[in-house]
N, C-alpha and C positions, 0 to 999 in steps of 0.2 A: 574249674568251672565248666569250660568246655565239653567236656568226659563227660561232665553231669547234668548237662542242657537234652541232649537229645534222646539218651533212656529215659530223662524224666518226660520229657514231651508224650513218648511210647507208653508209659505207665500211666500217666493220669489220661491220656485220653484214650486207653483200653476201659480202666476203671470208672471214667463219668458214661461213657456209650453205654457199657452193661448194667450203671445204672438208670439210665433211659430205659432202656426195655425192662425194666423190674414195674413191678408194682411200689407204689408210693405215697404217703402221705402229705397232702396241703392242709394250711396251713397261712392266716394272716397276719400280717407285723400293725404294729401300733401306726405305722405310719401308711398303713393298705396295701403296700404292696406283697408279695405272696414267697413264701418262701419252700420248699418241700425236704424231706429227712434227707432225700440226695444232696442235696448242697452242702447240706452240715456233713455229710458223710465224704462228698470229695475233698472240700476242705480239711477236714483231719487227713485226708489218705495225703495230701495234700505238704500237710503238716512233719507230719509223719517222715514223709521225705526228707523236706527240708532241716528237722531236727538230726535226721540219720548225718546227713552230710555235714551242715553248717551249724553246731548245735549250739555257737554264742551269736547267730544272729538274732534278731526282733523279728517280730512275723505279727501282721496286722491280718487281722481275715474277717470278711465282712459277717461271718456268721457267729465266730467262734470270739472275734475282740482281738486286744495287744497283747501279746506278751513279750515284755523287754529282755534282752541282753546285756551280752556284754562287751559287744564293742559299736561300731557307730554305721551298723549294715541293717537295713529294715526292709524282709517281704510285703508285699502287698498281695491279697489274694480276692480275687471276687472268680469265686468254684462254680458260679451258674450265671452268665452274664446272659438274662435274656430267659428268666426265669415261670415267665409266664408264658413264654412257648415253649418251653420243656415240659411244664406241668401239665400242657393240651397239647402234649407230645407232639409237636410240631419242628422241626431240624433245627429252628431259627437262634440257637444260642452255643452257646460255648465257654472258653475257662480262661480267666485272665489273671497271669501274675507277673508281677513289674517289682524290679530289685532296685533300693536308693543307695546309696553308698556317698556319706558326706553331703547328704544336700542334691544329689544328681543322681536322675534316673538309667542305670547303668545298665540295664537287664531288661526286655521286655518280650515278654511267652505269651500268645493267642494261638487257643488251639479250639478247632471246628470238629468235635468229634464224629458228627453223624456224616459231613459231607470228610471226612479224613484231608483237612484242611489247616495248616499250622507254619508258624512264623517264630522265628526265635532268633535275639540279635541281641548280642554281649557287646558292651565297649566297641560299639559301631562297626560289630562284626559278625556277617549271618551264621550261626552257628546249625541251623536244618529250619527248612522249609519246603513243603508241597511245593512251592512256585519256584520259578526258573527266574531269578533274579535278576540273570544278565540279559534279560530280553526286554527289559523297559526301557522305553525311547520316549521323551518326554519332549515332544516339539511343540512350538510356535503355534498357534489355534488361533483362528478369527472369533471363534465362541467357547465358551466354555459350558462345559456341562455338569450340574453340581445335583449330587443326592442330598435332602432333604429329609431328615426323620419325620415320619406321618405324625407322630405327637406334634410337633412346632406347626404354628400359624404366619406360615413363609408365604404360601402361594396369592396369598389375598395383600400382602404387603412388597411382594416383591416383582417388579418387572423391569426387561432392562434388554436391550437391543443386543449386547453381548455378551450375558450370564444366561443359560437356562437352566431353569429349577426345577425337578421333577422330586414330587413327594413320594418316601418309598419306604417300605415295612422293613428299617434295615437290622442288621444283626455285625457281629465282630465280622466274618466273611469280608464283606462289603467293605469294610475300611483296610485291613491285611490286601488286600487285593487292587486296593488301588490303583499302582501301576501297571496294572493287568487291564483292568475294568476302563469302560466306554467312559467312566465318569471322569473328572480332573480335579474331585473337591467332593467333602462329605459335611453336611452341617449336621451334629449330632447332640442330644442332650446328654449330660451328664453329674446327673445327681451328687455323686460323692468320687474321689480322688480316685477310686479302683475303678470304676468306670470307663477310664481315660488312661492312665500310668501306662499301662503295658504298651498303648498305642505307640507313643512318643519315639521310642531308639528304634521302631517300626518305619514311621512316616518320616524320620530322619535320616536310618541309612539309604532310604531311594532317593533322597536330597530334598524331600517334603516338610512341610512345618506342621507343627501345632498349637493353636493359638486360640484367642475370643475370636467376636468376630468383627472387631474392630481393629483385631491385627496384633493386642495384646498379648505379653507374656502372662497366661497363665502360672497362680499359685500352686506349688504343690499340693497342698492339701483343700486348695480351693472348693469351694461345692458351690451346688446349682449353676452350672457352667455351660452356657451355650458354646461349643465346640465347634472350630474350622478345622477341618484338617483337609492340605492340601498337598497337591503330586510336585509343587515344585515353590520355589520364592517368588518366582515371577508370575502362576499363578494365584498365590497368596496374595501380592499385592494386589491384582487386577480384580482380586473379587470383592478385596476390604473395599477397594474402592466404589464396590456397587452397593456393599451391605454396610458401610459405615451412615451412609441416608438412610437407614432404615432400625440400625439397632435400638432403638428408645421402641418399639415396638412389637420387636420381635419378644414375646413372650411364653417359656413350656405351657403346654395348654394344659 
């Protein structure tokens, strides 16, 4: 698995980049959101891989559907996360796939292709990353400062002498960077399981959580899931404890 984390990281995000710069077809889903020929084409390159190497696992892809196996290991694939800035060719997305293995998410790939930006962590182990891992210091703060997806109606609900909330156009980047980033907390929406999956072995090898935002353990295959993801536990608690007065309220807009 190791061997096969980081040429694949190298292949699909040569392959989604050069299909940014192509010409492309959009394209609307039943459910409005947009989808273009790219997505369906990363995903099979995608696929493709995945069957080369591991060819009795299940592989869910948000374009393409399940297709079962034969033993009890399921991909998860979302090929264009942030789709509607790709399709107005704008940098702001990138490729998420996240490995289950018996109930637990054991694998989690986000790769940023236009900014060459990527994270890849096996069995709580970084197997290649753009970022310098060992240089996150995760200290004691009198305030916190938490990114805010601009879809969510956070700013109007939320105030608090020791959280600040800034609402921000975010994309995968922003959360893989975490411990890098001025922020110490991401509130994010997330529609459907690939969304979020890859995040988790992410925000968990720098010793970060992922949760609701009441502090919950998130379902796996959960949907419409107001996301916390935080840089440590002891930030986790400190902000449930700001946004638990406010969850009945917070609603995707």
């Amino acid at each position: 698995m190791e061997n096969f984390i980081a040429p694949f990281v190298d292949e699909v995000k040569n392959y989604a980049l050069d299909g940014y710069y192509k010409d492309f077809s959009i394209r609307t889903k039943p459910d409005g959101s947009v989808v273009t020929d790219i997505d369906v084409l990363v995903e099979k390159k995608i696929i493709k891989l995945l069957n080369k190497e591991f060819p009795n696992d299940s592989i869910l892809g948000e374009e393409t559907g399940f297709t079962k196996g034969t033993n009890d290991i399921t991909w998860i694939i979302d090929p264009i996360d942030g789709t509607r800035a790709f399709s107005q060719h704008k940098p702001e997305w990138g490729v998420l796939v996240s490995r289950i293995v018996k109930n637990e998410i054991s694998t989690g790939i986000v790769i940023c292709p236009v900014q060459d930006i990527y994270t890849a962590v096996h069995n709580n182990k970084l197997i290649t990353s753009s970022f310098d891992y060992e240089q996150i210091e995760v200290s004691d703060k009198e305030n916190y400062l938490i990114s805010c997806e601009d879809n969510l109606d956070l700013l109007d609900v939320l105030s608090n002498e020791k959280v600040i909330f800034r609402n921000k156009n975010q994309f995968c980047k922003d959360i893989i960077s975490l411990g890098f980033s001025t922020f110490d907390g991401v509130i994010t929406s997330a529609p459907f399981a690939h969304d979020r999956l890859a995040y988790e072995p992410i925000a968990k090898y720098i010793g970060g959580t992922v949760s609701t935002l009441d502090g919950s353990q998130i379902g796996m295959f959960d949907e419409n899931v107001v996301t916390l993801i935080c840089k440590s536990e002891k930030v986790k608690k400190d902000i449930v404890n700001v946004l638990v007065k406010f969850d009945s309220k917070i609603k995707i807009a």
